[in-house]
C-alpha positions, -999 to +999 in steps of 0.1 A: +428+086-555+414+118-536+377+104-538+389+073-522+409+089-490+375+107-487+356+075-484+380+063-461+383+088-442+342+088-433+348+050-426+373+060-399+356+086-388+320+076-389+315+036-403+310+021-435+271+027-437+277+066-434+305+066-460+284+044-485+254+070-476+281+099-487+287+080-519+251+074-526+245+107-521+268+119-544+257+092-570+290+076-569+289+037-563+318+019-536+329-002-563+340+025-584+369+031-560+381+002-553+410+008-578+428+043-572+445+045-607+414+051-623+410+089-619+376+105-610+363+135-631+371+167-620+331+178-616+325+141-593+356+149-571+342+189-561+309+174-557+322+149-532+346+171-517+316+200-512+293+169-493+326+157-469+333+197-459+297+198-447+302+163-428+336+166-415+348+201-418+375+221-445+408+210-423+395+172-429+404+178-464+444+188-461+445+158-432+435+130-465+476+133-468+478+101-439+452+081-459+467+086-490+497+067-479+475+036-469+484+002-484+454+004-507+453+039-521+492+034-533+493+025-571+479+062-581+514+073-568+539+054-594+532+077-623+545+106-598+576+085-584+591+067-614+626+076-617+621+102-594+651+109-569+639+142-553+609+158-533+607+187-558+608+168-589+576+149-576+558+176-568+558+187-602+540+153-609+512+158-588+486+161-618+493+125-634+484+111-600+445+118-611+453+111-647+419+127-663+433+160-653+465+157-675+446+174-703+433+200-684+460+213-661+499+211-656+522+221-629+552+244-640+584+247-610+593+280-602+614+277-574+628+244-556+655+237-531+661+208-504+635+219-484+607+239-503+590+240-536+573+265-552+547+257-584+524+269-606+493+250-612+477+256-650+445+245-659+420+252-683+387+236-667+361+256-656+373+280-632+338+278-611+351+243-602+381+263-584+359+294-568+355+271-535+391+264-532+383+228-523+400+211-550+431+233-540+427+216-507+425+184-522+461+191-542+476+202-506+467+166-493+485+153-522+518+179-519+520+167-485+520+129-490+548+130-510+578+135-488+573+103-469+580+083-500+615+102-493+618+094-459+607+125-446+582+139-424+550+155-441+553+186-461+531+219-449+521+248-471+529+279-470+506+297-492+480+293-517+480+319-539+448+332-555+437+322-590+449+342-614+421+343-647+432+350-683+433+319-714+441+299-689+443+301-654+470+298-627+473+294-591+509+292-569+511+268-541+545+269-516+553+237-502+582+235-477+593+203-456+626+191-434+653+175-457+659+149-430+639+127-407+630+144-370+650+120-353+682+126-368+678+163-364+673+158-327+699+133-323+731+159-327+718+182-305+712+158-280+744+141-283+759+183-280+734+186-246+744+157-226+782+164-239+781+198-226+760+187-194+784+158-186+818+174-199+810+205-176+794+185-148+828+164-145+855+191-133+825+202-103+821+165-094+861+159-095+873+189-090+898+211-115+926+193-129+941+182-159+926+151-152+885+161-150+893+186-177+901+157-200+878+136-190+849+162-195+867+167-230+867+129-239+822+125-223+818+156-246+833+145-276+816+110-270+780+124-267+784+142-295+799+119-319+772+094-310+742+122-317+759+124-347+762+085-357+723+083-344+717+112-369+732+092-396+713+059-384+682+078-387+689+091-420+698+055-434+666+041-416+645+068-429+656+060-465+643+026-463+609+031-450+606+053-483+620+032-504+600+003-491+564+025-492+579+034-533+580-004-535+548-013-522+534+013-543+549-004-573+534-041-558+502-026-554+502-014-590+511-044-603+484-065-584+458-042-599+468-048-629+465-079-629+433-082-611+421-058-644+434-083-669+415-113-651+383-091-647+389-083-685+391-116-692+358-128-680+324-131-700+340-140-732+321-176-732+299-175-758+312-148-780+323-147-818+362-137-818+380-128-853+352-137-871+352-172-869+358-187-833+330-188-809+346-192-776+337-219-754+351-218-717+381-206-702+413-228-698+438-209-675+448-175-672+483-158-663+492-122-652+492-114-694+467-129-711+442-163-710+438-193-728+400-203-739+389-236-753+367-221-787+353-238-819+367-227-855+331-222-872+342-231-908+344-263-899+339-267-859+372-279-851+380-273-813+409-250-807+429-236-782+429-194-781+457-177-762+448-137-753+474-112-747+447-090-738+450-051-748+463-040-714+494-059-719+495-060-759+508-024-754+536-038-733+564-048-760+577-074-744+545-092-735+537-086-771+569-096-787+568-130-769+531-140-782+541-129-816+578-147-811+557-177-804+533-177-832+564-172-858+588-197-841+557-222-846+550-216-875+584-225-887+590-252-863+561-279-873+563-312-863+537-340-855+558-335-817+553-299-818+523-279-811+502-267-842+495-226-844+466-222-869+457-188-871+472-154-853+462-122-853+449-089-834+412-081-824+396-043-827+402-035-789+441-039-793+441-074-783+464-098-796+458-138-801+475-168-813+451-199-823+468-232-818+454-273-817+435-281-784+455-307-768+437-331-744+458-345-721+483-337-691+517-320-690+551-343-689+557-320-652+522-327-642+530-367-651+558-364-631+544-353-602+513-377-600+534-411-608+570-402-607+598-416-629+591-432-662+603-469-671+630-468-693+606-492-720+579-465-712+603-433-713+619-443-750+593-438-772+586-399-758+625-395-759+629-406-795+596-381-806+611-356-786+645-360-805+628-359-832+610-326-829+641-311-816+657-320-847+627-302-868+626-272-847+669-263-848+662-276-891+636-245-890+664-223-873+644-217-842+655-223-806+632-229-782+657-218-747+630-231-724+626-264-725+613-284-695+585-308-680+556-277-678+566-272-719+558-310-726+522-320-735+513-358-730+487-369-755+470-405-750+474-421-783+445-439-800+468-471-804+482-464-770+509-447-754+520-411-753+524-387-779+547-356-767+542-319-777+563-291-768+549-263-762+555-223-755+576-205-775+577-176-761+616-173-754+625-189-787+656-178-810+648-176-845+684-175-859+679-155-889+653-133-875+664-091-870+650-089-840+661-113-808+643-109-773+677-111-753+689-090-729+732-096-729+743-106-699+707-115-684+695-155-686+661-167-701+649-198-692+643-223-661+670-229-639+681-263-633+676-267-672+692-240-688+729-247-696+758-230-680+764-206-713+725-199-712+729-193-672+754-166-678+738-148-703+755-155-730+744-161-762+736-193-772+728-220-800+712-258-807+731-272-780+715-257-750+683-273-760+707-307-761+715-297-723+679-292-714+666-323-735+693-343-710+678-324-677+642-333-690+656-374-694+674-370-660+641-362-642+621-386-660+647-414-655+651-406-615+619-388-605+638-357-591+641-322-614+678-311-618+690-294-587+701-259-605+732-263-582+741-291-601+730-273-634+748-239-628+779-227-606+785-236-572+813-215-563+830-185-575+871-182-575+875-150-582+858-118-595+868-118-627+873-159-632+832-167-635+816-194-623+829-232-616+809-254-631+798-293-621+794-323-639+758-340-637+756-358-598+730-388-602+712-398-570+719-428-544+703-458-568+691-439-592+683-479-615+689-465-650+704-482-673+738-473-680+727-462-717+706-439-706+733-428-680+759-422-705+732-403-727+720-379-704+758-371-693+767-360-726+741-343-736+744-319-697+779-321-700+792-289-693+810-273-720+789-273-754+816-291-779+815-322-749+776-327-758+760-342-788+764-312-817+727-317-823+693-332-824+703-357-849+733-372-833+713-374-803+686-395-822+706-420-835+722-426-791+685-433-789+679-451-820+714-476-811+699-485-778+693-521-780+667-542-758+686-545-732+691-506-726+654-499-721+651-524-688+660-518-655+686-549-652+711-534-671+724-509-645 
């Protein structure tokens, strides 16, 4: 983060071509910076640090602290901030900012109050690296940044202390700052001024009497209580512009992350995963993982590879999903369903999941280019659909996510379509120990998720039966399920949860009333007023008769 601001700071100062000259200089390439979370070693940051004294003076150092709270040099400060509520407490942080120098030095507090800090920096490099005091500099520009994330001004040192030399060595910084923003400090005496300029100016203007007196009591009294309601305004202000620079700290984070994972992701084309799938090209990516097309080499059958690469395979929930996935498939097969071959997890941490390459287009996608089905084109995807539906809840899985983007279209080599649903990644596997759920907190897609699965609650077959129905409604009319109609509208009371509405159809929609009737009970509203499962549901579809699957019966 600190060799950053100093590139920066020559930029500002002096133009990119002399900061990239400092960098070559100092053997340190512009590209290595680019990401601030990735510390520099201790013996590169004095070695830049001795080259930007001689440019740009010792006091440029301590000024970095303005530069370190630029947009792009942000993401090294979450380490330091999360779950931090106080100034102090962060300072204590300082060291995991640059996270190379965990292992060799630690802050310990031995003082701290509202307004000042006092620490003890520990380390156990090489002293010599210290004898300069520029890397003590370096720290100060940090120390400093931190009370803005707060809302408040800069900190200043006090003191440096000098290094003290035994096993390991110590040093005591003292930090002090103003526990509120400058303008509400001013603002109360302000208010006190003009009250005590006006109050006292108004018996000389009117002359004494009970009157002026008052009335230079009452301008007083007003001044001041409105320095003090300006004081407070300030305060309030001042603690969203830090919480808004913690957040954007956290965005910025976040992004670099995932620019890491798609960087990771690249040049695998051509390479020999697992021992026995040479990957081909990539498919898609996502903030987690990627999906590459790759051929089995026992017997050069094209599959499809999902990633969860080992930046987010330490996440668990990232993790738990992919393997969620894998087991939920596993038990769930179906001709309808997609096929998982092989899962498992590569040297470097990552995890993948091997499934059938599907050629063909998503239901959503389907939707989007040509709109609504035919009911005649529309019945033989619904009854395959049933019928996985009915093989996945006989496996005890639920899937919790179904919708158009989870529907594969395959052409068929007799024609037609042949459905597969796909991503499992929020299933339910009803006997399994472990359930990704969060009480109280809905998974899924609004619009398709039914009104238990909207509150949170938990769940069983039939809210796949209400998203099944949402899936029908859009491919019957062309438009997705408004999640107005799908969830609550209104709220009576806070205690009395939400109202919920039956399914609204749109002006002329021209489906069948069959298909009507179906899709109504399978969203209806409360679970026992739907079909009780998969099968029931397949045999409505199975009873339609000819005259259900044309548009003149409506």
């Amino acid at each position: 983060m600190v060799a950053k601001a100093l590139r920066r700071a020559l930029v500002l100062a002096e133009g990119d071509g002399a900061a990239d000259a400092f960098l070559r200089e100092a053997g340190v390439e512009a590209g290595e910076l680019e990401d601030e979370t990735l510390a520099s070693p201790l013996v590169n940051l004095q070695r830049l640090l001795v080259r930007f004294v001689a440019r740009r003076g010792r006091d440029a150092v301590r000024n970095l602290a303005p530069i370190l709270l630029e947009p792009d040099s942000l993401a090294a400060w979450v380490p330091v901030l999360r779950g931090i509520e106080h100034v102090a407490d962060a300072m204590a942080r300082v060291g995991s900012a640059e996270s190379d120098q965990r292992r060799t030095q630690r802050w310990e507090t031995l003082e701290r109050s509202a307004r000042h800090w006092v620490g003890r920096l520990v380390f156990q490099h090489d002293p010599d690296l210290e004898a300069d005091g520029l890397l003590a500099e370096s720290r100060v520009a940090m120390l400093c940044a931190i009370p803005p994330f707060f809302g408040l001004p800069m900190a200043r040192v006090v003191e440096i202390g000098p290094i003290e030399k035994g096993e390991v060595c110590t040093q005591v910084y003292r930090i002090r700052w103003e526990d509120r923003p400058t303008s509400g400090r001013v603002a109360p005496l302000a208010g006190a001024a003009t009250g005590v300029v006006f109050g006292g100016l108004t018996p000389t203007l009117m002359g004494p009497s009970v009157v002026s007196l008052g009335l230079g009591a009452l301008l007083f009294a007003f001044a001041a209580g409105t320095g003090a309601f300006l004081s407070r305004d300030a305060a309030v202000r001042a603690r969203g512009v830090g919480e808004q620079l913690r957040r954007r700290a956290l965005e910025r984070k976040i992004a670099l992350e995932e620019d890491r994972v798609r960087r990771g992701a690249q040049g695998l084309e051509g390479h020999l995963l697992a021992g026995n799938y040479r990957v081909r090209r990539r498919m898609g990516s996502g903030a987690s993982g990627v999906v590459y097309e790759a051929l089995r080499t026992t017997d050069n059958r094209p599959v499809a590879m999902k990633l969860l690469l080992a930046s987010s395979a330490h996440d668990s929930v990232a993790s738990d999903r992919l393997r969620r996935e894998a087991e939920a498939l596993g038990l769930a097969w179906h001709p309808n369903v997609v096929e998982v071959l092989d899962q498992g997890q590569l040297p470097d941490g990552t995890i993948y999941l091997v499934m059938e390459l599907l050629e063909g287009d998503s239901l959503a996608h389907r939707l989007r280019r040509d709109g609504a089905f035919a009911p005649e084109e529309l019945f033989p995807v619904a009854i395959e659909l049933a019928g996985a539906l009915e093989a996945i809840h006989a496996a005890g899985v639920i899937h919790r996510d179904l919708k158009p983007e989870n529907v594969f279209l395959v052409a068929k080599e007799e024609g037609g379509l042949r459905p597969k649903i796909l991503d499992f990644g929020i299933a339910r596997v009803e006997w399994a120990e472990t359930r990704i759920t969060v009480n109280g907190v809905p998974m899924g897609t609004p619009g398709y998720m039914a009104p238990e699965q909207e509150r949170g609650a938990d769940v069983d077959a039939r809210a796949d039966i209400f998203a099944f129905g949402a899936m029908l409604f859009e491919c019957l009319t062309g438009e997705a399920p408004s999640p107005l109609t799908a969830s609550g509208v209104a709220r009576s009371g806070p205690n009395e949860g939400l109202i919920w509405e039956n399914l609204r159809w749109p002006r002329d929609p021209n489906v069948p009333a069959e298909w009507r009737g179906l899709v109504e009970k399978a969203m209806a509203v409360e679970p026992e007023d739907r079909f009780q499962d998969a099968r029931e549901l397949l045999e409505c579809l199975r009873a339609f008769d000819s005259a259900s699957l044309s548009v003149s019966n409506v």
